[in-house]
N, C-alpha and C positions, 0 to 999 in steps of 0.2 A: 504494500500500500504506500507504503512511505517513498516510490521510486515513481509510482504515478503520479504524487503530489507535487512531486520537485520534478516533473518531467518538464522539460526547455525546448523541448523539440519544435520550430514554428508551424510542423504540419502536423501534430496532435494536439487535440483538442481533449480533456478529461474534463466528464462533469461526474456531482458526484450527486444521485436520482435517488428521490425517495416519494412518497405521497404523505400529505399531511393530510390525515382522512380523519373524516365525520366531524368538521367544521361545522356547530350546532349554531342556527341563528336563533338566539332566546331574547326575552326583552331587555336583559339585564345580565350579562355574561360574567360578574363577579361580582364582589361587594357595591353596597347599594348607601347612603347615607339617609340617615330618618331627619328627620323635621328637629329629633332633638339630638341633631349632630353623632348619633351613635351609629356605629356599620352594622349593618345587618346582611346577610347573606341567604336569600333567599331559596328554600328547598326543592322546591316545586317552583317548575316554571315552563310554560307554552314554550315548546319550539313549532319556532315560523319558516323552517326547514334547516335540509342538512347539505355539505357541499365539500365536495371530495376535491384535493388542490393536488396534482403533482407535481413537482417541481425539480429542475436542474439544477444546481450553481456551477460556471464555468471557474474553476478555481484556478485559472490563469487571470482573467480579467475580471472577475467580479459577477459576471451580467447572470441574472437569477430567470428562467427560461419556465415559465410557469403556466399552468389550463387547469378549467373549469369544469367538472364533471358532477352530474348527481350519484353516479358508483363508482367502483374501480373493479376490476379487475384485470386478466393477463392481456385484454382487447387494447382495452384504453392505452397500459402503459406500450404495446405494442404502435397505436399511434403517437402516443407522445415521442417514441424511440425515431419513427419515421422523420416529425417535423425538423429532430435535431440532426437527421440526415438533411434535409435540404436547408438546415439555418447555415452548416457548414461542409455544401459540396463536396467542396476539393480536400477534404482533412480526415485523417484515420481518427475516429474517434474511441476515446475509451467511456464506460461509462461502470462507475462504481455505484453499486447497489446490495443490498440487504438481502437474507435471507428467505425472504416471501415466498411463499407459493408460486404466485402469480410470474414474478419475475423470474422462476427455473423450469415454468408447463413446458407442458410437451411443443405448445404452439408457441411460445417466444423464441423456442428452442430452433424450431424449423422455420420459423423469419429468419432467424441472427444466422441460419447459412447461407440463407441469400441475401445477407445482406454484408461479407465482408470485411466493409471497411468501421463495421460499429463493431466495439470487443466489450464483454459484459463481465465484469471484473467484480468479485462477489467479496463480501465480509466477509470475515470470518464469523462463527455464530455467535447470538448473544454480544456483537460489538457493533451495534448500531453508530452507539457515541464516535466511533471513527469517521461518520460522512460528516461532511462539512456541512451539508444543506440543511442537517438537525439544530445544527448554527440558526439559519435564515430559519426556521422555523418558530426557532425562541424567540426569536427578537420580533418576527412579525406579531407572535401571541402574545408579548410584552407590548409592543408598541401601537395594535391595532386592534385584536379581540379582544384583550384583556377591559373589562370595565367597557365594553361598548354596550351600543343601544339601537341596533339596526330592526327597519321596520321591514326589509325586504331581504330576500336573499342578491338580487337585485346589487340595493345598495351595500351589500357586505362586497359582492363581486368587484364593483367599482372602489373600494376604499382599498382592496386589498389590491389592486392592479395599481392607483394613485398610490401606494405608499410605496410598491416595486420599482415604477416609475420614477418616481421622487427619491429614493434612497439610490439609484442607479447601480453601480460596483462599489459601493462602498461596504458591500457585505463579504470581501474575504481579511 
């Protein structure tokens, strides 16, 4: 792992892929203040839907490579694997990911031989904390769901695309 992250090479490209799954929209996504200034954290709460993120980070420059889904499974990451085909044509890609089901099926398995130039470079188990993109996950749940108040799933999809947007490569 450690050889992929300090890889220099200018025609590989390593991201490191994970899903940030079951992104709940509730009214009130953590402590709440009462009227007499005390925090209260509310038990029960309406969810106003749920929203599956997977996401890249290019841990050469930063750029966090992210889609919208209401599931996941070996399909979706399947396309996500594609658009990072065509985000970098000409480049042997690596991409480091987790132990999942989904990302070892049978049918990820029989894309990734036709598809060459993407190499799917696995954790070891139980070492999630090695991808880098657990990183960008924290800090979006830090800086964007934590204590939010979204009325749509909608508007969660927009704050989370403005805050990728906004924060550019500043997340390696």
């Amino acid at each position: 792992m450690r050889e992929l992250y300090s890889n220099n090479n200018p025609n590989d490209v390593v991201i490191s892929f994970d899903e940030k799954a079951k992104i709940a929209i509730k009214e009130n996504s953590g402590s709440v203040y009462t009227k007499e200034k005390k925090v209260f954290y509310p038990s029960k709460q309406k969810v106003k839907g749920l929203l599956e993120m997977p996401a890249g980070l290019n841990v050469k420059n930063g750029k966090v490579h992210y889609w919208f889904y209401d599931w996941k499974n070996s399909f979706i990451v399947i396309e996500c694997l594609e658009k990072l085909l065509i985000e970098y044509p000409d480049k042997e890609i690596y991409v480091i990911v987790d132990n999942w089901s989904a990302h070892k099926s049978y049918s990820i398995k029989v894309w990734n031989y036709f598809h060459p130039r993407l190499h799917l470079e696995y954790l070891p188990s139980n070492a999630s904390f090695l991808n880098k993109i657990e990183r960008v996950f924290s800090f979006l749940a830090k800086d964007v769901l934590q204590n939010s108040n979204f009325q749509t799933v909608r508007e969660a999809i927009e704050k989370i695309s403005n805050y990728f947007d906004k924060e550019g490569s500043i997340m390696v």
